[in-house]
Each structure stands twice: as C-alpha cells, then as structure tokens.
MMTF fields as JSON, N, C-alpha, C and O atoms, coordinates in Angstrom:
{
  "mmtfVersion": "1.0.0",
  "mmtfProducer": "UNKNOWN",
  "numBonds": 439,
  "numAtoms": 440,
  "numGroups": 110,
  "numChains": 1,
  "numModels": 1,
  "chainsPerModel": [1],
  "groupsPerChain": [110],
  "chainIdList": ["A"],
  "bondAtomList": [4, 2, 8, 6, 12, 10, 16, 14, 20, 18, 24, 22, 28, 26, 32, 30, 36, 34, 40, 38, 44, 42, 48, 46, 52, 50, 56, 54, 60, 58, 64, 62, 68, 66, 72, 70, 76, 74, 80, 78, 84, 82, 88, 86, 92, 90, 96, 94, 100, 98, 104, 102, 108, 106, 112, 110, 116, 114, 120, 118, 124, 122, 128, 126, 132, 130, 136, 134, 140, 138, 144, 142, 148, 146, 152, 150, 156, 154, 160, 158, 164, 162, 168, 166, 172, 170, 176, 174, 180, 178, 184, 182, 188, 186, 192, 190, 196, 194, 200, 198, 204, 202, 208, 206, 212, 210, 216, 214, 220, 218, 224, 222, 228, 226, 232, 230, 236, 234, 240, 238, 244, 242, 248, 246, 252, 250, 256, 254, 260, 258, 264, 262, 268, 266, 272, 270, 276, 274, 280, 278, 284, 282, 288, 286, 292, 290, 296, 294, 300, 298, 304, 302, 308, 306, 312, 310, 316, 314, 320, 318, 324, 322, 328, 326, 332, 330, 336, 334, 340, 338, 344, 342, 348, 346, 352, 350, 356, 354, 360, 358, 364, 362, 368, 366, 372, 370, 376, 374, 380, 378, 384, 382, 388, 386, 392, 390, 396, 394, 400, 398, 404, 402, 408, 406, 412, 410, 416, 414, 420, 418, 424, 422, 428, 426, 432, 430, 436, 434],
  "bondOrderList": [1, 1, 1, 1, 1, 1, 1, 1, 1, 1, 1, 1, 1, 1, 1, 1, 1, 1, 1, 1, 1, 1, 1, 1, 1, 1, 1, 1, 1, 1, 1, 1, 1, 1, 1, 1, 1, 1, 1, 1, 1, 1, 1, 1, 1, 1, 1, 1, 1, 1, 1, 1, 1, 1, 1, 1, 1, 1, 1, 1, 1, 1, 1, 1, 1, 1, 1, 1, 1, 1, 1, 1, 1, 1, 1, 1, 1, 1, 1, 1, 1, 1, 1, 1, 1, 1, 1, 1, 1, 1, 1, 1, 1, 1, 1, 1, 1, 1, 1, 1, 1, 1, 1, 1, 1, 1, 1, 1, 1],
  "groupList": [{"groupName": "UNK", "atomNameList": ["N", "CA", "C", "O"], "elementList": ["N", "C", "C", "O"], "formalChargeList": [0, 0, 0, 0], "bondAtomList": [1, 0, 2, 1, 3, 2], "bondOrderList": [1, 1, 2], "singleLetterCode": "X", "chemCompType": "L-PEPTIDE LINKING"}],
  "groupTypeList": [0, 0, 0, 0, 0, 0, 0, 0, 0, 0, 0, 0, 0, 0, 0, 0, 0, 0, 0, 0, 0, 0, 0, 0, 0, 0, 0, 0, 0, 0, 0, 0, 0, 0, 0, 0, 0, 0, 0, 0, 0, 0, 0, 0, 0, 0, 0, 0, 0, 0, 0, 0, 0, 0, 0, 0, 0, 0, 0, 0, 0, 0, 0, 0, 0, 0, 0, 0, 0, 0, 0, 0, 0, 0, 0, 0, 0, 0, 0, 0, 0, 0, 0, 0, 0, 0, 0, 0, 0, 0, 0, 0, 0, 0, 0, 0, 0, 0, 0, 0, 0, 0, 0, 0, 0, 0, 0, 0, 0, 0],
  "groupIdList": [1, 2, 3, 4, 5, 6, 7, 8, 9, 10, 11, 12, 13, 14, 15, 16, 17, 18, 19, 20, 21, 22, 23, 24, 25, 26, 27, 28, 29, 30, 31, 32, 33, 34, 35, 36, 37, 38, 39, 40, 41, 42, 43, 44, 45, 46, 47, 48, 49, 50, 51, 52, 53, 54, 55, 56, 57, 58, 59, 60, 61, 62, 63, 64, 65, 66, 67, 68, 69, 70, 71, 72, 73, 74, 75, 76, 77, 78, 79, 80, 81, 82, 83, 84, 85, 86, 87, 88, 89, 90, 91, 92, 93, 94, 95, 96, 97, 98, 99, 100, 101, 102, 103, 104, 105, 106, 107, 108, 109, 110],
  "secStructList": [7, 7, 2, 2, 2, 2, 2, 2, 2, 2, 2, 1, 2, 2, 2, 2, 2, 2, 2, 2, 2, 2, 2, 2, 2, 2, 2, 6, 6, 1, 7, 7, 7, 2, 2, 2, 2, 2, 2, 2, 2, 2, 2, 2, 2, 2, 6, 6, 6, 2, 2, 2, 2, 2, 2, 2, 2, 6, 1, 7, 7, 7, 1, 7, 6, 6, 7, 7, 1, 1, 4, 4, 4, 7, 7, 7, 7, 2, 2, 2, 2, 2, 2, 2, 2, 2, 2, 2, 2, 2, 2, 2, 2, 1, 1, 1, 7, 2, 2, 2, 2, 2, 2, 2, 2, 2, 2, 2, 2, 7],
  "xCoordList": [90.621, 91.705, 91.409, 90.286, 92.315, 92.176, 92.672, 93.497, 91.884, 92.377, 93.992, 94.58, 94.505, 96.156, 96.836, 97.827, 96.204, 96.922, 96.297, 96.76, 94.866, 94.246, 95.013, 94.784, 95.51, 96.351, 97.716, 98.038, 98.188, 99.682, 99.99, 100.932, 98.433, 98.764, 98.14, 97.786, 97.664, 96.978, 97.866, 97.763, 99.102, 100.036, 101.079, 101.518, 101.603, 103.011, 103.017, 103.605, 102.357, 102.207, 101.569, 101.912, 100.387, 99.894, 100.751, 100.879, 101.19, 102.603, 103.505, 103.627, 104.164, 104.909, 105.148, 106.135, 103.581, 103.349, 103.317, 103.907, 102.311, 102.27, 103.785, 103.913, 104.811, 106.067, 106.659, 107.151, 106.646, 107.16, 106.933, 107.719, 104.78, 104.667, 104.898, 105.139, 104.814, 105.694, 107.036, 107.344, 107.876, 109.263, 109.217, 110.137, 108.002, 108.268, 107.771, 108.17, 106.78, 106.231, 106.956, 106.639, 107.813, 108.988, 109.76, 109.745, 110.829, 111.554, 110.976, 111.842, 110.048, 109.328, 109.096, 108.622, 109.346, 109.362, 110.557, 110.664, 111.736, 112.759, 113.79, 113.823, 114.55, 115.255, 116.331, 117.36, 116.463, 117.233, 117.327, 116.636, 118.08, 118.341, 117.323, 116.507, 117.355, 116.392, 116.908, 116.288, 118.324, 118.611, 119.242, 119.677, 119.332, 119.527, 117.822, 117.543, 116.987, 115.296, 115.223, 115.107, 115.329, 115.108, 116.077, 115.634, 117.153, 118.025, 117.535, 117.389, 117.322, 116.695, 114.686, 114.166, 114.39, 113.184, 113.215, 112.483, 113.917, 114.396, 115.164, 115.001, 116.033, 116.216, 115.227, 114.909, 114.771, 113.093, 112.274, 112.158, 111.717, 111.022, 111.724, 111.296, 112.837, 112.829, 113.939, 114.133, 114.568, 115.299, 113.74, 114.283, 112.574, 111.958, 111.993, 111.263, 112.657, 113.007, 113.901, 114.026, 114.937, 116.757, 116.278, 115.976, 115.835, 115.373, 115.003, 115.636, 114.29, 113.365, 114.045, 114.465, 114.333, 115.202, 116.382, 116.422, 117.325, 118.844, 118.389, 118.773, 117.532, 116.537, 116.517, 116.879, 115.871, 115.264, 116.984, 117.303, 118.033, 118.709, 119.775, 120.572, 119.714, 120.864, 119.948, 120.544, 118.484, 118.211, 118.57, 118.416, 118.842, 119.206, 118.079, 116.97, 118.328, 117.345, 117.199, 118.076, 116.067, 115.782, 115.321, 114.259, 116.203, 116.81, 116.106, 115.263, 116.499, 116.279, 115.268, 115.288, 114.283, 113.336, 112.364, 111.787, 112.527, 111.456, 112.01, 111.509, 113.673, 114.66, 114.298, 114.016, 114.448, 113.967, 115.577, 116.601, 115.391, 116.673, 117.119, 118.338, 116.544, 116.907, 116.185, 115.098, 116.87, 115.755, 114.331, 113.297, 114.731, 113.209, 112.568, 111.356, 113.001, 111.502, 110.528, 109.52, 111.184, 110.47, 109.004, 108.65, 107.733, 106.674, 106.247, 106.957, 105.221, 104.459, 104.421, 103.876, 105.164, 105.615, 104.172, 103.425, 103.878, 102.387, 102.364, 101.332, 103.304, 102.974, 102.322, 101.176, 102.922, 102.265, 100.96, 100.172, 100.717, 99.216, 97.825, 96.667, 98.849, 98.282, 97.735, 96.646, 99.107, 98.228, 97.332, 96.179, 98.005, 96.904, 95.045, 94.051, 95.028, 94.029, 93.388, 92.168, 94.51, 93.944, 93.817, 92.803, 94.565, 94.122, 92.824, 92.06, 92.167, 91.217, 89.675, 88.518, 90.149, 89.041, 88.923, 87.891, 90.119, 89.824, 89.094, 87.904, 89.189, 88.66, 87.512, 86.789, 86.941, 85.487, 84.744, 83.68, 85.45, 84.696, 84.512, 83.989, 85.32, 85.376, 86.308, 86.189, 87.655, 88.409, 89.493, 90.24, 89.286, 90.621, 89.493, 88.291, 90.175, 89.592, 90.017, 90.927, 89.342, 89.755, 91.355, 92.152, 91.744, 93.189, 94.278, 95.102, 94.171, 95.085, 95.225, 96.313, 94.037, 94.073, 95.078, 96.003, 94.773, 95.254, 96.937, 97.794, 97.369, 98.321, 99.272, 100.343, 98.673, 99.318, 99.44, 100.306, 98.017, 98.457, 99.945, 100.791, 99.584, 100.909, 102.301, 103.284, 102.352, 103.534, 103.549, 104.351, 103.215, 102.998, 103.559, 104.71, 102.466, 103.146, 104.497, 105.248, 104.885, 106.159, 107.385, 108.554],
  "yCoordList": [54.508, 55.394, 55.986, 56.456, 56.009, 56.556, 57.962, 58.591, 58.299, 59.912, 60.217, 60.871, 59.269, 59.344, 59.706, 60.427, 59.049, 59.032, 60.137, 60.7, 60.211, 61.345, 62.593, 63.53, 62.841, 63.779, 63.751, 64.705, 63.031, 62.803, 63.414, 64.175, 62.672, 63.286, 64.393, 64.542, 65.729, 66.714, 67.749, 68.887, 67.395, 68.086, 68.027, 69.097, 66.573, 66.403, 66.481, 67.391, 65.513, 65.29, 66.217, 66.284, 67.093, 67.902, 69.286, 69.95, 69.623, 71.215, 70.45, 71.011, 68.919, 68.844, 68.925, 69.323, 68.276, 68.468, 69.837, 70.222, 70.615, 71.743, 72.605, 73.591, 72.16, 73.07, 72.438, 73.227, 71.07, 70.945, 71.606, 72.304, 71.079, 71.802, 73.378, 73.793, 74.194, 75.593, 75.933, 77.109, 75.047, 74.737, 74.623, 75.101, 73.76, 73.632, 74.973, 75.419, 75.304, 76.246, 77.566, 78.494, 77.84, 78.609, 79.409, 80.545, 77.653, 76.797, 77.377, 78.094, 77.411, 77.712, 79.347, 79.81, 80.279, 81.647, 82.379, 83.603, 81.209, 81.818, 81.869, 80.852, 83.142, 83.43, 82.783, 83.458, 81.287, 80.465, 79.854, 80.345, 79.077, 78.951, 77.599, 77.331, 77.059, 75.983, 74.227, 73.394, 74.336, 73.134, 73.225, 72.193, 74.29, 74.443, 74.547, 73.991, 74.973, 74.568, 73.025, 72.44, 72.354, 71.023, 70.017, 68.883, 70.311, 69.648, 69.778, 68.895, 71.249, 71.676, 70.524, 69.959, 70.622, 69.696, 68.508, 68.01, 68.129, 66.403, 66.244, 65.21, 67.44, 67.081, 66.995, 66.012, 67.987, 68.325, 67.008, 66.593, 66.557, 65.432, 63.715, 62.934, 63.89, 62.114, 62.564, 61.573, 63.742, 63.607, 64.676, 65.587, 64.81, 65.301, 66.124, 67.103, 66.103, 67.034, 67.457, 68.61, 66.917, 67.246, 67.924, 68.957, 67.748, 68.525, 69.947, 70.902, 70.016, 71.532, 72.163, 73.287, 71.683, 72.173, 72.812, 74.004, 71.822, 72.84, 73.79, 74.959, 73.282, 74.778, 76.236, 77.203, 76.148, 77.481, 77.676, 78.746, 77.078, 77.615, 77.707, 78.641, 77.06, 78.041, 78.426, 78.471, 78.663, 79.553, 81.027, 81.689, 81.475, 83.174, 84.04, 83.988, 84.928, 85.656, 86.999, 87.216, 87.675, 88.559, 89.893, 90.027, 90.441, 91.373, 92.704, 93.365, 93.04, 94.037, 94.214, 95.103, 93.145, 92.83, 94.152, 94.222, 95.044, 96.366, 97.714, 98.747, 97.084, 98.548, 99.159, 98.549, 100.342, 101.351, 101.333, 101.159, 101.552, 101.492, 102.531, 102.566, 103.736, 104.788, 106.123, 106.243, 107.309, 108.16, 108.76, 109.332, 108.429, 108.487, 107.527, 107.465, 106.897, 105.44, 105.907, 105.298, 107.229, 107.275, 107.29, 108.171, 106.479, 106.824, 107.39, 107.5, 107.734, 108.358, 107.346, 106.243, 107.953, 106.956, 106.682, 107.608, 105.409, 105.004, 105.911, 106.561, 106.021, 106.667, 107.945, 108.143, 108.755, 109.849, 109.868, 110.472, 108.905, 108.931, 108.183, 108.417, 107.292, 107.225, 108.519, 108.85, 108.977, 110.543, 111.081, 111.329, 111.3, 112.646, 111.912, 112.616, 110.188, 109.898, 109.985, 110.128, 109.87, 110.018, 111.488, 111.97, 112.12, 114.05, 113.904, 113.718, 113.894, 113.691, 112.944, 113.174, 112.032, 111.276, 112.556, 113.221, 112.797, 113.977, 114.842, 114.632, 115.469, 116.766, 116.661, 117.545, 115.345, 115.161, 115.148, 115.745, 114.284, 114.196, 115.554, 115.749, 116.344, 118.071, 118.084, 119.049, 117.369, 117.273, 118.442, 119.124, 118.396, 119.662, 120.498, 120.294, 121.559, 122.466, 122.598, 121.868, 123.764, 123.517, 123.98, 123.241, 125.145, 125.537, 124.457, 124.255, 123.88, 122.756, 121.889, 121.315, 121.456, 120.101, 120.478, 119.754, 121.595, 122.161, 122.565, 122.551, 122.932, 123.588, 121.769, 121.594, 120.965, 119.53, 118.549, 117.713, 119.022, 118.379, 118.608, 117.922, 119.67, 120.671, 120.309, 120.215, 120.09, 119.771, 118.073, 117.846, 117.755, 115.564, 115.654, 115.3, 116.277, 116.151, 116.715, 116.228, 117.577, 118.567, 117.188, 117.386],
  "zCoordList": [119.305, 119.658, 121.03, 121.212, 122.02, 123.182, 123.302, 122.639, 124.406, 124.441, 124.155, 123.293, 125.523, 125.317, 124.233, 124.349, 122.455, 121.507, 120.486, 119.494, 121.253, 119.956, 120.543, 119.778, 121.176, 122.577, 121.704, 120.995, 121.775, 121.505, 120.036, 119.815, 118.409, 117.582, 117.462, 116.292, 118.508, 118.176, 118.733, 118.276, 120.064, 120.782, 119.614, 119.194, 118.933, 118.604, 116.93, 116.346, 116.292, 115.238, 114.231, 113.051, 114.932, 113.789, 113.9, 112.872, 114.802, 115.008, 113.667, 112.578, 114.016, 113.283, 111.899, 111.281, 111.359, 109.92, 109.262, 108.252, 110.249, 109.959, 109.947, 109.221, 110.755, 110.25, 108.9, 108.094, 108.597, 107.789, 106.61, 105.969, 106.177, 105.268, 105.012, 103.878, 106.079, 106.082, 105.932, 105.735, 106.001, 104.96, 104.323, 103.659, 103.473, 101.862, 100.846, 99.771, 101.726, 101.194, 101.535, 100.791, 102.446, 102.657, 101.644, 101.172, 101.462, 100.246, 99.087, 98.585, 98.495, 97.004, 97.085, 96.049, 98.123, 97.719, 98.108, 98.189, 98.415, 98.936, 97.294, 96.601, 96.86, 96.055, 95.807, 95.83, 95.491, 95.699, 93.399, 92.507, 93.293, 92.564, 92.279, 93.161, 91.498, 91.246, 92.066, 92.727, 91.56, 92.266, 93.593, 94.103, 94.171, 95.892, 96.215, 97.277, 95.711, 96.103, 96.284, 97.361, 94.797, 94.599, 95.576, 95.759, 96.104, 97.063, 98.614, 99.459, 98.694, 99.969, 100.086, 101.048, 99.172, 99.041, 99.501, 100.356, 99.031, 98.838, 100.448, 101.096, 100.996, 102.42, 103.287, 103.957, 103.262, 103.546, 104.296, 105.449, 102.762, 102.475, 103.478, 104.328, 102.754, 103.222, 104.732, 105.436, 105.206, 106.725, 107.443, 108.068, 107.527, 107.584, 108.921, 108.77, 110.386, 111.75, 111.552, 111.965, 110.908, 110.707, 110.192, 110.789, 108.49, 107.497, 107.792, 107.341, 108.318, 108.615, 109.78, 109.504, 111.288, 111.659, 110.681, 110.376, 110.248, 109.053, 108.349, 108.331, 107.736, 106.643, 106.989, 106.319, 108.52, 109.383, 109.632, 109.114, 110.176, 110.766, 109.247, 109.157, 108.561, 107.533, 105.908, 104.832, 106.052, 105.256, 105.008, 106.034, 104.345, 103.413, 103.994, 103.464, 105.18, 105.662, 104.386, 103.55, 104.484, 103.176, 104.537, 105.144, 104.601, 105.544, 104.776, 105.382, 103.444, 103.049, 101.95, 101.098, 102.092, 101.417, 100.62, 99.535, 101.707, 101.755, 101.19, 100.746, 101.478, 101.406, 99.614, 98.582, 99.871, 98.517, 98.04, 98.701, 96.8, 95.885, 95.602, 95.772, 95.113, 95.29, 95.312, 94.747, 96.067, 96.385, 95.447, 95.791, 94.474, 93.371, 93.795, 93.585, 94.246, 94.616, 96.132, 96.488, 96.93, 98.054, 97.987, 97.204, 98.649, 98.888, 100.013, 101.013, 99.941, 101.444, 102.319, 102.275, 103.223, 104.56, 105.245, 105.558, 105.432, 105.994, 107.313, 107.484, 108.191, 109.712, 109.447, 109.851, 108.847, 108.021, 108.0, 108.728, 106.789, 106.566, 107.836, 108.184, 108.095, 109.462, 110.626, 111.094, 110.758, 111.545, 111.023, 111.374, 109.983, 109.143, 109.234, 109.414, 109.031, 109.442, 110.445, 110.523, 111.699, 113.292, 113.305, 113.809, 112.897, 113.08, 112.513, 113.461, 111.394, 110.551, 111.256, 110.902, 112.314, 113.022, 114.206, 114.296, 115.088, 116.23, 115.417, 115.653, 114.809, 113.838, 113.801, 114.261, 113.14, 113.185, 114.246, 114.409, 115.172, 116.398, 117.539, 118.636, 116.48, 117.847, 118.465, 119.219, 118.727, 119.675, 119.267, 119.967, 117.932, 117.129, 116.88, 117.047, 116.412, 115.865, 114.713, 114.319, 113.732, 112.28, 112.173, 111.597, 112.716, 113.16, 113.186, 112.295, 114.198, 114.965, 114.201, 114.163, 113.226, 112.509, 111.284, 110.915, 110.784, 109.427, 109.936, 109.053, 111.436, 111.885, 111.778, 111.196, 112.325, 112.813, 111.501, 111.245, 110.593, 109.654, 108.275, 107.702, 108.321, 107.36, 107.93, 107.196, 109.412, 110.499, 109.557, 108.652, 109.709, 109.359, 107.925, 107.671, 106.728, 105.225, 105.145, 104.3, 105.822, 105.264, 105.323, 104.993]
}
C-alpha cells in the first residue's frame, strides 16, 4: 500500500465510517417509533452517504430535552452552585473576607 492510498483511507474513508456508524447509533436513542428506526436503518445501511446525509437533515431535533415540566420540578440551578463554589475557593485563599463571602453568598442562594 502506498502512502497515496493509506492517505486517502485515513482523510476519506475512516471520517466516513465513523459518521455513519454515529447515525446508527444516533438512530437507536432517537424517540422514534420502532419501524421509522428499522426503515431509517435499512436506509442507513444499504444508500450509506445519501443515507446519513437525509437522516442528519430530516431527523426530529430534541429541542426541549432538558426543559422542566413543572414548577415543582425546579432544581438548584448549577451557575449558582458554581459561584457559591468560586466564592468558597476566594474565601479560602484570603481574597474575601468572612463578611463579603457570607454577604455574596446569601445574594447567589436567594
């Protein structure tokens, strides 16, 4: 095998496999019904560029994947706890004082 071609399948051929198999594996966690999976597969498989190209462009985006259902479900918003961690690192290191930390942190939970 010459460079030219070990080149050709390491630029063209291994991206390509690798998207496909990331369609299929896509395909199998997308909320689809069993035989729009199994059809979407089977395009997949034997039109294999068509295939995966149509997939990405008319798969069911999951937009609201994260969205909370209703206000009893709120949790502690990570940014939150994020500060309160970065207040918590200044604090230690001396940069706050005990005041400021306790003044900034009470400001963050409320």
């Amino acid at each position: 095998m010459e460079f030219s071609e070990a080149s050709l399948h390491l630029i063209i051929w291994v991206p390509l496999v690798l998207l496909w198999a990331f369609a299929l594996f896509d395909l199998f966690h997308m909320p689809m019904s069993g035989l729009a999976k199994g059809l979407w597969a089977l395009v997949i498989v034997f039109i294999p560029i068509i295939g995966v190209i149509s997939y990405f462009m008319m798969r069911p985006t999951r937009t609201n994947q994260y969205a909370v259902q209703s206000p009893d479900q709120s949790g502690p918003d990570d940014d939150s706890l994020d500060h309160v961690a970065r207040l918590h690192d200044l604090s230690e290191r001396g940069v706050l004082d005990e005041a400021e930390y306790t003044a900034y942190k009470t400001y963050l939970v409320r």
